[in-house]
N, CA, C and O atoms as a MOPAC input file, in Angstrom:
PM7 MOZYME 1SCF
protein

 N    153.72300 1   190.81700 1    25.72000 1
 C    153.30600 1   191.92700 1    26.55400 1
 C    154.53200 1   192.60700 1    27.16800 1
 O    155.62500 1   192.11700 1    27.45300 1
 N    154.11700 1   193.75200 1    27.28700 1
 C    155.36300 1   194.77500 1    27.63700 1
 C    155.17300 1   195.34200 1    29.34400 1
 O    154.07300 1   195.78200 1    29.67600 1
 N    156.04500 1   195.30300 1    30.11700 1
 C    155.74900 1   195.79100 1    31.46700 1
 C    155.88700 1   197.59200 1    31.53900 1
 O    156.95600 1   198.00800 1    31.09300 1
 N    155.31000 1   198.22300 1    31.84300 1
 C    155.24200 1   199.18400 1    32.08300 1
 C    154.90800 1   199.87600 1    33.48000 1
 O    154.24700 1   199.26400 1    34.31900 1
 N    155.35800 1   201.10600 1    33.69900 1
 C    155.00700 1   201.71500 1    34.75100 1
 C    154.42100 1   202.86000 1    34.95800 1
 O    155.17400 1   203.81500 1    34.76100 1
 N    153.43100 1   203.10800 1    35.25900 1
 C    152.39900 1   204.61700 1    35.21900 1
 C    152.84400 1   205.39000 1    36.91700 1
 O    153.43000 1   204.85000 1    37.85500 1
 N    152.21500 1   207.03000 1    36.78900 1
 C    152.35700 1   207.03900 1    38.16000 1
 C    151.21000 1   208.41400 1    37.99000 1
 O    150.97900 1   209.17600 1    37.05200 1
 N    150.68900 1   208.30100 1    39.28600 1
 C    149.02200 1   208.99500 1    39.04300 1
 C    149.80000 1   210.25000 1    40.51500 1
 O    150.30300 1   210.08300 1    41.62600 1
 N    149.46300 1   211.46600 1    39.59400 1
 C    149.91300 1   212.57500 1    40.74900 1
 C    148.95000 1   212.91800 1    41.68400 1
 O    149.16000 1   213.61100 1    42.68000 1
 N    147.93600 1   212.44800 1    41.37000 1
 C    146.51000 1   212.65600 1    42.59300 1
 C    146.87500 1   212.10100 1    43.38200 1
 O    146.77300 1   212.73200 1    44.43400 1
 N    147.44200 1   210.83800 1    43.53400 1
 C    147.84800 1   210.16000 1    44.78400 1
 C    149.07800 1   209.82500 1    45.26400 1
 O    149.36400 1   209.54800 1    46.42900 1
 N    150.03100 1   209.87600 1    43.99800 1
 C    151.21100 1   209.64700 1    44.29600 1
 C    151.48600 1   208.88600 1    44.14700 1
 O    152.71500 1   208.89300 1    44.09300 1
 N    150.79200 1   207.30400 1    43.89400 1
 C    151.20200 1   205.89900 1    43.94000 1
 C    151.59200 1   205.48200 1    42.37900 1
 O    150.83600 1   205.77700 1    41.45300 1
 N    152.61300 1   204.89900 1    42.20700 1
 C    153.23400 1   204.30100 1    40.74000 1
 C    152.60200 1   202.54300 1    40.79300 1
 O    152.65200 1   201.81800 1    41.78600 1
 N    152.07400 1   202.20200 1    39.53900 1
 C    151.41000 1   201.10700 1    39.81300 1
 C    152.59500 1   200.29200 1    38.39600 1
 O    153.16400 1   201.22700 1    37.83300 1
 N    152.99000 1   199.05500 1    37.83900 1
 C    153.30200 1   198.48900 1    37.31600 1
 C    152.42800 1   197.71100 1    36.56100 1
 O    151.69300 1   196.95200 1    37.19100 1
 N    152.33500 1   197.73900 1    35.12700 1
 C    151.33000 1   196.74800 1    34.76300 1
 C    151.72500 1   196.40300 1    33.27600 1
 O    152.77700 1   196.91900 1    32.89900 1
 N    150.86900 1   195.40200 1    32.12800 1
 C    151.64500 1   194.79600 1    31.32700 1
 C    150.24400 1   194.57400 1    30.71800 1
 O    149.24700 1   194.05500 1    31.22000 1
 N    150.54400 1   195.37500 1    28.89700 1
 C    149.92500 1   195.63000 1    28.26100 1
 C    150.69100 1   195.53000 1    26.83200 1
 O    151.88500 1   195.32100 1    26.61700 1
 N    149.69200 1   195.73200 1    25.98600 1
 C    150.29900 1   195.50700 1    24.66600 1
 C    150.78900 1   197.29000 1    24.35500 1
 O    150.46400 1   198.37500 1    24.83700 1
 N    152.00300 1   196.67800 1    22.97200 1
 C    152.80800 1   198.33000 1    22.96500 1
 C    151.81300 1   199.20200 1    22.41900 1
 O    151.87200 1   200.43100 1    22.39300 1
 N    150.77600 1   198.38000 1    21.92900 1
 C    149.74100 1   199.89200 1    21.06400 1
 C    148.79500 1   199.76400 1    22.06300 1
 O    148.64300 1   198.55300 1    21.90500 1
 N    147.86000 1   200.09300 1    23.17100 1
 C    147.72500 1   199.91500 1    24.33000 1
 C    148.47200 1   201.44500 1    25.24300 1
 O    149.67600 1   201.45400 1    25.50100 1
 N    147.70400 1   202.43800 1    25.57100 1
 C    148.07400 1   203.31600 1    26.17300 1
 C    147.08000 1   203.96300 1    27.05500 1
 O    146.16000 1   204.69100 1    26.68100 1
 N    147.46900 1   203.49100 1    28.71500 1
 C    146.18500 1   203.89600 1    29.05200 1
 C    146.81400 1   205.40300 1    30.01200 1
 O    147.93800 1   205.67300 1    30.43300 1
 N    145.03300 1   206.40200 1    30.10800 1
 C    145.33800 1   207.47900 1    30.32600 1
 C    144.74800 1   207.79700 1    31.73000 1
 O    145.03300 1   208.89700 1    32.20300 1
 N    143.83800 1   206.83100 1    32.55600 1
 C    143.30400 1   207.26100 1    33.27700 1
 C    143.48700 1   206.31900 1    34.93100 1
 O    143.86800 1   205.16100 1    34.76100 1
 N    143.33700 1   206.58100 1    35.87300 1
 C    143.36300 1   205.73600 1    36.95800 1
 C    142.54800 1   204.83200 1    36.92300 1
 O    143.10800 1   203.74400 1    37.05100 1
 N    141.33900 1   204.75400 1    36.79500 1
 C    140.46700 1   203.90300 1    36.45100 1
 C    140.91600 1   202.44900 1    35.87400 1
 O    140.96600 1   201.31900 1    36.36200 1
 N    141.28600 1   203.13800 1    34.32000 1
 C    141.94600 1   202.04700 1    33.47400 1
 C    142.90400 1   201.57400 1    33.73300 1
 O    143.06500 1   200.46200 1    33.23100 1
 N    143.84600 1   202.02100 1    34.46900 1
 C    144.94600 1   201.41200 1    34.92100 1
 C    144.75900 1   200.64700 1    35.96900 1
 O    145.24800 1   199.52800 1    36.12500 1
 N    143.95600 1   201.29900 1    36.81200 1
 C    143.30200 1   200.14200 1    38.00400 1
 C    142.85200 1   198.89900 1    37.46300 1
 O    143.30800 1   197.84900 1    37.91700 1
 N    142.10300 1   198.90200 1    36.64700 1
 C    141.25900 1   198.00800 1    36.43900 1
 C    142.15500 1   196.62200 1    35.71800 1
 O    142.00700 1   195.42900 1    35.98100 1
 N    142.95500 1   197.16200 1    34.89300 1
 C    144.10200 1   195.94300 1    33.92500 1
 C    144.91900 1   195.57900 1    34.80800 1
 O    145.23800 1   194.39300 1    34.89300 1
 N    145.40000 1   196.47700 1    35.60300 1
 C    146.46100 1   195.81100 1    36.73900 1
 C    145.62900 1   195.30400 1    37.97700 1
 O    146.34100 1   194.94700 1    38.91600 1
 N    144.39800 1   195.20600 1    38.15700 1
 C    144.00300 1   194.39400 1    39.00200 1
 C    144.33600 1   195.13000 1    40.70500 1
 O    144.49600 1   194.46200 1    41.72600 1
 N    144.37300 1   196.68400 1    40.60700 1
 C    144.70900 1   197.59100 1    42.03200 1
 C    143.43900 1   197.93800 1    42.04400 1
 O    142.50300 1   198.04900 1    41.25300 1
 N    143.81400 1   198.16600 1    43.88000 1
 C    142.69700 1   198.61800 1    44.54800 1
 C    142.55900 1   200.71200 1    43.95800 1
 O    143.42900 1   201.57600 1    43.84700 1
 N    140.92700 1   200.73700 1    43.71800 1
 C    141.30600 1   202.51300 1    43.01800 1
 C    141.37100 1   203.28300 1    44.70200 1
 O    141.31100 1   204.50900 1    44.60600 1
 N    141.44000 1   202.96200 1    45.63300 1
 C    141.23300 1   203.61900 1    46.72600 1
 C    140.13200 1   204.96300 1    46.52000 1
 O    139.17100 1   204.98800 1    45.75100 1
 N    140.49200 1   205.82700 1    47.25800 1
 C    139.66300 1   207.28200 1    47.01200 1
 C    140.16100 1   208.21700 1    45.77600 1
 O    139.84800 1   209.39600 1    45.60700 1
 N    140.78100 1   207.63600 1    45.17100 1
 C    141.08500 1   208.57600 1    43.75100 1
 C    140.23200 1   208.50400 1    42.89300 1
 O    139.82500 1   207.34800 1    42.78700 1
 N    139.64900 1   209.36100 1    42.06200 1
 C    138.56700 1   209.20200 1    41.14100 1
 C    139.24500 1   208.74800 1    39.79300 1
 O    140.22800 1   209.24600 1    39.24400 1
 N    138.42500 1   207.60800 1    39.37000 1
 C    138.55900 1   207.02200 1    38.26100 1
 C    138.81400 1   207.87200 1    37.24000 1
 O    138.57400 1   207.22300 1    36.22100 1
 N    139.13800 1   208.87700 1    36.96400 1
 C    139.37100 1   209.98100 1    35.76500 1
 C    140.17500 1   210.85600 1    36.06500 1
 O    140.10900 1   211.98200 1    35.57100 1
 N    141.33200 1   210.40300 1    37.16700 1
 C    142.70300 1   211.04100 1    37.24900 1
 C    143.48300 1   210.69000 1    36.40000 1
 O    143.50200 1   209.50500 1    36.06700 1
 N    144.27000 1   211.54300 1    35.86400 1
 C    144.97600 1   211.34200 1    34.59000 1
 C    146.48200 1   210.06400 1    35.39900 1
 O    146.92700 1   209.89800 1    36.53400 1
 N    146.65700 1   209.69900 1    34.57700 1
 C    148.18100 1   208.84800 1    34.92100 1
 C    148.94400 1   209.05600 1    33.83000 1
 O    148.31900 1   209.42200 1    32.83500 1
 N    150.27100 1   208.91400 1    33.70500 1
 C    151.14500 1   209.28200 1    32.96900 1
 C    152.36000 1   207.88000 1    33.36800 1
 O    152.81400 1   207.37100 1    34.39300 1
 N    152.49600 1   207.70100 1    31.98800 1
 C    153.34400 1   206.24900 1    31.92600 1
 C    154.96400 1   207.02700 1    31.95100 1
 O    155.25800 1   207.99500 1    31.24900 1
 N    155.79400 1   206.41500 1    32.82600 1
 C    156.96000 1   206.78600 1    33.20300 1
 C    158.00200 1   205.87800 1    32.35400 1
 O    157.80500 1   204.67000 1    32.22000 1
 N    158.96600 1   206.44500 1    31.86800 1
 C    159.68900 1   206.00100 1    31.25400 1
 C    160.88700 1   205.51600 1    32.14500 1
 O    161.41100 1   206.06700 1    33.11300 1
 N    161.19300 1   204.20000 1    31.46700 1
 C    162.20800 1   203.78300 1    32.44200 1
 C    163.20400 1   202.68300 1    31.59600 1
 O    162.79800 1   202.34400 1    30.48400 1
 N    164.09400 1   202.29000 1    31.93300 1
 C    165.09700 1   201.29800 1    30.93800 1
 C    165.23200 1   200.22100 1    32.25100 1
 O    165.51200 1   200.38900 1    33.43800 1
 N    164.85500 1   198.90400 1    31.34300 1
 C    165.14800 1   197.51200 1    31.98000 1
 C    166.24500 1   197.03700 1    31.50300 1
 O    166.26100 1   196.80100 1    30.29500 1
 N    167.04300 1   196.85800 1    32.03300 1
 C    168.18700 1   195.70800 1    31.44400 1
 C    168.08500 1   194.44900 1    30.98600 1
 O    167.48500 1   193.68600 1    31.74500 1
 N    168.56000 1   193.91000 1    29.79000 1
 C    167.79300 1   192.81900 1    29.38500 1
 C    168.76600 1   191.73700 1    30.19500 1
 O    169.93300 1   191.97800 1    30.50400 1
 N    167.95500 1   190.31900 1    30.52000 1
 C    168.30800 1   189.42300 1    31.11300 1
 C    168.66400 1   188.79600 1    30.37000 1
 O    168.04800 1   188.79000 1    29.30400 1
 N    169.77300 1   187.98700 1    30.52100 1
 C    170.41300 1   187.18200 1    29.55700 1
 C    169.88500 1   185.69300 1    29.93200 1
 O    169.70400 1   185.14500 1    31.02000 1
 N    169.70500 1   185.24700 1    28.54800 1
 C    168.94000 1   183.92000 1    28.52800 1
 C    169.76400 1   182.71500 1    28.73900 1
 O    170.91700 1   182.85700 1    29.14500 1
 N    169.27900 1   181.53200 1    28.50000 1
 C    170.39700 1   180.26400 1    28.76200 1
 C    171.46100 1   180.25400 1    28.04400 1
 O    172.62200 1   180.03500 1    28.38800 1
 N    170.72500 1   180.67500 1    26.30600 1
 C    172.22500 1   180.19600 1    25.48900 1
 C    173.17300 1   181.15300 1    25.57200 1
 O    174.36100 1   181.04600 1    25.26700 1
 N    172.42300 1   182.38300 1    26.13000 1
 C    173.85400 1   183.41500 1    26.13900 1
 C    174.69800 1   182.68100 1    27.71400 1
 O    175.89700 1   182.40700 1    27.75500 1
 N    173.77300 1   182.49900 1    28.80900 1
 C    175.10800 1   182.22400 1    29.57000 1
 C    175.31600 1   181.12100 1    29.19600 1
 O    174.96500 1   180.61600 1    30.26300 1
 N    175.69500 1   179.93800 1    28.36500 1
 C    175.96300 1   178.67500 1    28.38700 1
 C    177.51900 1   178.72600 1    27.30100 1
 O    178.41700 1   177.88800 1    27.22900 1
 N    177.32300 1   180.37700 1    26.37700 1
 C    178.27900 1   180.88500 1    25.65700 1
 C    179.61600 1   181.94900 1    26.61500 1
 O    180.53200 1   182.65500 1    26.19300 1
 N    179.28300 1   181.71100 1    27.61700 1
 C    180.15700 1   182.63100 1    28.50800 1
 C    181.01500 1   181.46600 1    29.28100 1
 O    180.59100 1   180.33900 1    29.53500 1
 N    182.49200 1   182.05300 1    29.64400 1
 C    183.42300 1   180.98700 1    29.95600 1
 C    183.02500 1   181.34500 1    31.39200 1
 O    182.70000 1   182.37400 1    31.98400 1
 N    183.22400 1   179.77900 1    31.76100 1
 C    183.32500 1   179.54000 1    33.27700 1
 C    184.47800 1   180.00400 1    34.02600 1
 O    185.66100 1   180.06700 1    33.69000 1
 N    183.98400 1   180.27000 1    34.94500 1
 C    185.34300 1   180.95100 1    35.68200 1
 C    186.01100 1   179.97900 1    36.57100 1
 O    185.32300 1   179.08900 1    37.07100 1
 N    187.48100 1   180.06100 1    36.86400 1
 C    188.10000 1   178.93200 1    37.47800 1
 C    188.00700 1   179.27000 1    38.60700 1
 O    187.46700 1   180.37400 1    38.68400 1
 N    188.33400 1   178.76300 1    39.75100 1
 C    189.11100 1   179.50100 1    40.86000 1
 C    190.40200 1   179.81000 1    40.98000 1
 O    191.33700 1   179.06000 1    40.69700 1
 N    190.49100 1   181.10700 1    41.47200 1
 C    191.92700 1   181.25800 1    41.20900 1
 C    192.74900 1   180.78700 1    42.64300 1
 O    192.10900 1   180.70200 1    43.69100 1
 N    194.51100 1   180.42600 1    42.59500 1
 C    194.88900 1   180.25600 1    43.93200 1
 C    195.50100 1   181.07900 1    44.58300 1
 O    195.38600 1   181.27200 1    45.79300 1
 N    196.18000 1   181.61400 1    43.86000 1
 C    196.94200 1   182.94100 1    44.15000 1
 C    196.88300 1   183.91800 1    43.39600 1
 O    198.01300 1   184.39100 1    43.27800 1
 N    196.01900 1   184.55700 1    42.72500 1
 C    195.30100 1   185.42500 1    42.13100 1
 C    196.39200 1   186.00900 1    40.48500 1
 O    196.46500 1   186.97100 1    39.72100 1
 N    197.10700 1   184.51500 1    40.73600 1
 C    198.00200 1   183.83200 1    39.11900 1
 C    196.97500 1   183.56500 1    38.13900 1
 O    196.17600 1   182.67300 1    38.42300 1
 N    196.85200 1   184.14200 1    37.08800 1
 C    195.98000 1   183.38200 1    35.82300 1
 C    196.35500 1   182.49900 1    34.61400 1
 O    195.89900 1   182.34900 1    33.48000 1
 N    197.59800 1   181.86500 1    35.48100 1
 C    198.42300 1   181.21200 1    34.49100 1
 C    198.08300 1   179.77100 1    34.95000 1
 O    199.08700 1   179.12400 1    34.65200 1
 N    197.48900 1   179.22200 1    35.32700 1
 C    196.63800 1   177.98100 1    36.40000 1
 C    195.49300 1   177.58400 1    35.82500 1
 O    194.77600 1   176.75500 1    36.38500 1

């Protein structure tokens, strides 16, 4: 599942939720309802629009376990 973020201009509020990539929802309603939000006074058939955004990927164990440890330095010499 993929995290995504919608944001509904009727109300203004951006909700976060996690759906499959073929999976595109268009309405407040539906987005309420998968992400488990309250719909407040917005009518279930306000359009939402999924916002594009870039996550940085987190690096997993074996990548940091492949990264050198850092020493302490004493006098900011890297010949130590």
């Amino acid at each position: 599942m993929i995290t995504y973020d919608y944001h509904c201009d009727a109300n203004g509020e951006t909700v976060t939720v996690s759906h499959s990539i073929k999976e595109t929802l268009t309405t407040w309603g539906d987005l309420c309802s998968l992400a488990q939000h309250r719909m407040g006074e917005t009518p279930p058939f306000a359009p939402v629009r999924r916002l594009i955004s870039r996550e940085e990927p987190k690096p997993d164990e074996s990548t940091l376990s492949n990264m050198p440890k850092s020493k302490p330095s004493g006098g900011g010499c890297s010949c130590c």
